[in-house]
N, CA, C and O of each residue as an XYZ file, in Angstrom:
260
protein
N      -5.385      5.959     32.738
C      -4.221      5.114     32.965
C      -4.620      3.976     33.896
O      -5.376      4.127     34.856
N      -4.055      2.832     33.540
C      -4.696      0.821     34.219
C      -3.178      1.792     35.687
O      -2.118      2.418     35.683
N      -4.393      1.127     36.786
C      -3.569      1.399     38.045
C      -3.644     -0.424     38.075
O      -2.574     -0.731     38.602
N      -4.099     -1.199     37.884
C      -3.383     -2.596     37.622
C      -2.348     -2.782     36.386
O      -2.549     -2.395     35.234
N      -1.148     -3.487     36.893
C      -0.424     -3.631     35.837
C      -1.187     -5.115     34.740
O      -2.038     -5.970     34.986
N      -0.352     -4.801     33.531
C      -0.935     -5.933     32.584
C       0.033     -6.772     32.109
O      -0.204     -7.782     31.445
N       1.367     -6.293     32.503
C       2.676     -7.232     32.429
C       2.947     -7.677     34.444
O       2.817     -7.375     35.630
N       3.570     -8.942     33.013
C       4.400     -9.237     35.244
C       5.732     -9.252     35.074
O       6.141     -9.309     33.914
N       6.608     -9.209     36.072
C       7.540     -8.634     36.630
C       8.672    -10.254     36.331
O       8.496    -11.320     36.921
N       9.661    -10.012     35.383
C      10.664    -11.067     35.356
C      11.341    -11.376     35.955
O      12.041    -12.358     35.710
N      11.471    -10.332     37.511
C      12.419    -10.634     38.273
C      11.698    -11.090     39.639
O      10.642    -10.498     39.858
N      11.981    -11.774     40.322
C      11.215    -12.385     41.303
C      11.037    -11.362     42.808
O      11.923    -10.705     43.354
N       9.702    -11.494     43.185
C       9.592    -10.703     44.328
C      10.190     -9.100     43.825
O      11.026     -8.518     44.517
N       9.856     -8.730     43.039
C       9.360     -7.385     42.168
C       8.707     -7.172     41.556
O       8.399     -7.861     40.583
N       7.997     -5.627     42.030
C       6.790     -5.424     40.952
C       7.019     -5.161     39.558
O       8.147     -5.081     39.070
N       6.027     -5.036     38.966
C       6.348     -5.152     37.499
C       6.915     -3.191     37.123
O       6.241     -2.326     37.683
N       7.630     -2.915     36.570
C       7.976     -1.891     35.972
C       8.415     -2.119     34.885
O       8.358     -3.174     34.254
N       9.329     -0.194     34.325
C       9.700     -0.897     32.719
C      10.989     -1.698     33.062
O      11.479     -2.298     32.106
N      11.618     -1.812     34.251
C      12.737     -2.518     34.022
C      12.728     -4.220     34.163
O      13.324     -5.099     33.540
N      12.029     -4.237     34.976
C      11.235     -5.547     35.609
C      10.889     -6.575     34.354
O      11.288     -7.703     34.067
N       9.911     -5.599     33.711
C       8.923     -6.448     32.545
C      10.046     -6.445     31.092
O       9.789     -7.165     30.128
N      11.105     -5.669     31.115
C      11.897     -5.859     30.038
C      13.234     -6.343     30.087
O      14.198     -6.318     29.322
N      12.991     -6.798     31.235
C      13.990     -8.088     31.470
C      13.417     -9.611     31.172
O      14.133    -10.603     31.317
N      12.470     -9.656     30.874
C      11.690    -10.945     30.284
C      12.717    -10.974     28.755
O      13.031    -12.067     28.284
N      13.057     -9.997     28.255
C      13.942    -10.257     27.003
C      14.930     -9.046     26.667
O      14.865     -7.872     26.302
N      15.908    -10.041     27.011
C      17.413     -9.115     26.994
C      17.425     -8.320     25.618
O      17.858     -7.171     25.714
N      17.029     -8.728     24.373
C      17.156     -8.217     23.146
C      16.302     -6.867     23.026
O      16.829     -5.772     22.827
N      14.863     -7.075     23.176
C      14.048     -6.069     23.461
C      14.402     -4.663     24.120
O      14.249     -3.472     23.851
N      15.110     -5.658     25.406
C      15.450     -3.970     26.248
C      16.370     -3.292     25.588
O      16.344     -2.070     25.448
N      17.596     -4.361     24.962
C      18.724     -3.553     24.499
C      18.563     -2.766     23.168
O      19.289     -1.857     22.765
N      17.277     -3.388     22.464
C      16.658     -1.885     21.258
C      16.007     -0.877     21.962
O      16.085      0.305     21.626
N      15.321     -1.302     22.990
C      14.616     -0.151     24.063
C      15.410      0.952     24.501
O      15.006      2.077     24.794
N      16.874      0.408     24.522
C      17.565      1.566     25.473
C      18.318      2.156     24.792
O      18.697      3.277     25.131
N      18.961      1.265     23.053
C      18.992      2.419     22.204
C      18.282      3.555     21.318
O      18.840      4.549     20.853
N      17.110      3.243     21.201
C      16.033      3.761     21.273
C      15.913      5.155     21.966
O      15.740      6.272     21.477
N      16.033      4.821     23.013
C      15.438      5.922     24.079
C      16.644      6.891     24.410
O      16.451      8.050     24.778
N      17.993      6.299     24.242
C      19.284      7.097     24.455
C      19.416      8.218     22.982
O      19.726      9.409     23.015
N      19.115      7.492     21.917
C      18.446      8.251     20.937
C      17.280      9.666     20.482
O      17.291     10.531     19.607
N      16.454      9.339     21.489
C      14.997     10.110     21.509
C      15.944     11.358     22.490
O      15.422     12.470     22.562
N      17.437     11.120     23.287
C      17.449     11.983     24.378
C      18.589     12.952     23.968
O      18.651     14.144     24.269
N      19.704     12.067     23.047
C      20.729     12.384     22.566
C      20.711     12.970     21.147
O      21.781     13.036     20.541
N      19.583     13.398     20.574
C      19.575     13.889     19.460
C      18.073     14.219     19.059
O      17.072     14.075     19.761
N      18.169     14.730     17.668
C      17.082     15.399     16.996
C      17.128     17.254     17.685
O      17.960     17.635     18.509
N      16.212     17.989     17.182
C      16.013     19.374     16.902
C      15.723     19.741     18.573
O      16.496     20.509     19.145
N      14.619     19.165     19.262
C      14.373     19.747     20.340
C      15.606     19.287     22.032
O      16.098     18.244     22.463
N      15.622     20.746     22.471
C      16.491     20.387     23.688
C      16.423     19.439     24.419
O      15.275     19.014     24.549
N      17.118     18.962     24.916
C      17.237     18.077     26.015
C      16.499     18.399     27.362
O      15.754     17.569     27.884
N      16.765     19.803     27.975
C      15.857     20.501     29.019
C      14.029     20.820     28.546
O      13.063     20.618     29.281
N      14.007     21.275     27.342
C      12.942     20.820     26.660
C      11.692     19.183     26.857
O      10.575     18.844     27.247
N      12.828     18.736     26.310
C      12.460     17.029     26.690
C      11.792     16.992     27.352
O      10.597     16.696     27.352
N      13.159     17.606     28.760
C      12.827     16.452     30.166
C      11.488     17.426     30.649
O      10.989     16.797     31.582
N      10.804     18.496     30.461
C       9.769     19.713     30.844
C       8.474     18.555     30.423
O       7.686     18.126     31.267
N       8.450     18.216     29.155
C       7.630     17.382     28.340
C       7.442     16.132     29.389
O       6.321     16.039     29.888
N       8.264     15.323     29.710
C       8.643     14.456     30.382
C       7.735     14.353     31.314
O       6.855     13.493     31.350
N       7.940     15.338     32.202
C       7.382     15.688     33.205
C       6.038     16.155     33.301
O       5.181     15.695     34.056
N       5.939     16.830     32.722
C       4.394     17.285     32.710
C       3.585     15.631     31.853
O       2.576     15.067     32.275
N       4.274     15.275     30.830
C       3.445     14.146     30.549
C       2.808     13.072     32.034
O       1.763     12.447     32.212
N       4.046     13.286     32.865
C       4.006     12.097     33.774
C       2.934     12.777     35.361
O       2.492     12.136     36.315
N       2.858     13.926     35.118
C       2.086     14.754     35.755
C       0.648     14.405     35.454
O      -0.219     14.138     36.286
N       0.547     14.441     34.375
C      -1.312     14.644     33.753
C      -1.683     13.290     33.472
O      -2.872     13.003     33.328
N      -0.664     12.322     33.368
C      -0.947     10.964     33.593
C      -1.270     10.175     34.760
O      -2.152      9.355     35.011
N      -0.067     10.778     35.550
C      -0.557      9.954     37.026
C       0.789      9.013     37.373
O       1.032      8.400     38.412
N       1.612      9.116     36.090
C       3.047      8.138     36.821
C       3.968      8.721     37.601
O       4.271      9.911     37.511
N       4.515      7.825     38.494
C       5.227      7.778     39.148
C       6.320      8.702     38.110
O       6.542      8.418     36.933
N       6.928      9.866     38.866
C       7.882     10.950     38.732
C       9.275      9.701     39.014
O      10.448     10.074     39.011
């Protein structure tokens, strides 16, 4: 995992994150966040499930919890 970021940050005097860098385009985020309200609100596997996945992904990666 890049411990330098490779996007910059749309909002001024903030670092770049996903909220930061997907505010560069209002349209983008707003498929992003149905998207992702999607991935959380439906399909076969639990929700507590998920968030286990979630976590351990962000564990063995190195991101910020």
């Amino acid at each position: 995992m890049a411990t330098t970021p490779r996007l910059v940050s749309a909002v001024d005097g903030k670092a770049p994150d996903i909220r930061t860098v997907l505010a560069h385009s209002p349209e983008v985020r707003a498929a992003f966040n149905n998207m992702y309200a999607t991935l959380w609100s439906a399909g076969e596997v639990p929700a507590d499930v998920k968030e286990l996945v979630r976590l351990r992904n962000a564990t063995q990666t190195g991101c910020g919890l």
